[in-house]
C-alpha positions as MATLAB code, in Angstrom:
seq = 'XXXXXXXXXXXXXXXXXXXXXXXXXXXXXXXXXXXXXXXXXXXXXXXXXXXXXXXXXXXXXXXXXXXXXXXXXXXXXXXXXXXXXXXXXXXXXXXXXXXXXXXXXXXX';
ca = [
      22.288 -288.812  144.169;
      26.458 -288.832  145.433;
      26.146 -285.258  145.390;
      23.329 -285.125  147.683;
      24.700 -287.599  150.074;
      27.620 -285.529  150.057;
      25.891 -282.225  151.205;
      24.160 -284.661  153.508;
      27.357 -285.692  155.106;
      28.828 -282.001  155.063;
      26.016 -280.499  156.707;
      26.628 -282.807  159.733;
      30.532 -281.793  160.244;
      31.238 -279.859  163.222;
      27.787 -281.390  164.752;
      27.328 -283.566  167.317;
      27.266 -286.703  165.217;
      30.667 -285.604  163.863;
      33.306 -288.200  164.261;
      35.582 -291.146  162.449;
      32.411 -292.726  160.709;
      30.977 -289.631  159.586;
      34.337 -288.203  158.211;
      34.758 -291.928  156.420;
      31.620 -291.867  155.279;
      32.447 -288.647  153.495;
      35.837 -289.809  152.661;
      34.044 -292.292  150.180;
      31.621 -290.824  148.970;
      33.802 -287.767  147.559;
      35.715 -290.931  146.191;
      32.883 -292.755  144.878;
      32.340 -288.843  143.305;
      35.666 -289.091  141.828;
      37.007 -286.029  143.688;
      40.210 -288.296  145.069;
      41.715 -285.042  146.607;
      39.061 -284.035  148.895;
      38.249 -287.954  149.893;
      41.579 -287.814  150.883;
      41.056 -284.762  153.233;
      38.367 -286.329  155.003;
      39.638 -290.071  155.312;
      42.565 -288.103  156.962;
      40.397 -286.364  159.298;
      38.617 -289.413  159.927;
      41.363 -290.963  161.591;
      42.209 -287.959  163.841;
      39.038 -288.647  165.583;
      40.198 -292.766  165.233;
      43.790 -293.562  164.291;
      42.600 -297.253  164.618;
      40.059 -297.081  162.126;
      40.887 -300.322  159.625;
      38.805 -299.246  156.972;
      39.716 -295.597  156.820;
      42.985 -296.620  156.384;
      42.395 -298.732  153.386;
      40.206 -296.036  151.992;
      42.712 -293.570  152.200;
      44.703 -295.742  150.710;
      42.538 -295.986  148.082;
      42.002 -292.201  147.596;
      45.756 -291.486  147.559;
      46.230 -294.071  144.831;
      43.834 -291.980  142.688;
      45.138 -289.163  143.247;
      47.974 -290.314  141.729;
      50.349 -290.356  144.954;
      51.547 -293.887  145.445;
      54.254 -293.721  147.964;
      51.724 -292.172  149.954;
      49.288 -294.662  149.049;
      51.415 -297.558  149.985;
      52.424 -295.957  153.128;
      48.592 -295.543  154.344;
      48.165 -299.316  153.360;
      51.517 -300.967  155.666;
      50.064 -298.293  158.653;
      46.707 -299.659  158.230;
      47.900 -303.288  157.928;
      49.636 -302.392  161.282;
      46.554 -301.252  163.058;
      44.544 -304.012  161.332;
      47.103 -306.419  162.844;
      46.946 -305.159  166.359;
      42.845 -304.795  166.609;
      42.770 -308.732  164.715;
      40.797 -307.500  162.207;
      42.505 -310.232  159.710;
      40.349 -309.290  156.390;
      41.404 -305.410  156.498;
      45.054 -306.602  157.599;
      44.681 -308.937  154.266;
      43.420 -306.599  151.434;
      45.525 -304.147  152.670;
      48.095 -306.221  152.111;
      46.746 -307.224  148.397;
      47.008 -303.632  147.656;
      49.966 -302.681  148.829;
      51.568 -305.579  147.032;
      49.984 -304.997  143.514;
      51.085 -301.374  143.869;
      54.657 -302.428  144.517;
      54.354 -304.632  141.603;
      52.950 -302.151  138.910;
      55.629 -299.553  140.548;
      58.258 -302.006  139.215;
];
């Protein structure tokens, strides 16, 4: 099923419904896949189309954390608490913050 939403999804990049969501929606479901590297390709790609995309952020988050790069991880969390912030979207601002936090906790 994952695998066939994700040839769904790829089949629509470079169309005209290509954009932020559609990259996102890619981004997770490679990461719901468990391929962490190439979520992480298109949750970055995501937000070139949006840079202010809350949940992309967190995502990519998400996917660097299982791919095993925290410091990157952490640093896509505190940007995407930033944009959160600034667009007052106050329950993306908040997990963010959640998991940033625990990672600086099990880092210690």
């Amino acid at each position: 099923m994952n695998e066939d939403l994700i040839a769904r999804l790829r089949a629509q990049v470079g169309g005209p419904r290509d954009g932020a969501m559609l990259r996102y929606s890619l981004g997770n479901a490679l990461l719901a896949h468990g391929d962490a590297a190439a979520a992480v390709a298109a949750l970055r790609e995501a937000l070139q189309f949006d840079a202010r995309y809350s949940a992309a952020w967190k995502a990519l988050g998400h996917a660097l954390a299982r791919a095993g790069d925290d410091a990157a991880a952490l640093a896509a969390w505190e940007q995407g608490i930033g944009v959160a912030q600034a667009r007052g979207d106050v329950q993306a601002a908040k997990e963010m913050t959640v998991f940033a936090n625990r990672l600086r906790r099990a880092g210690t």
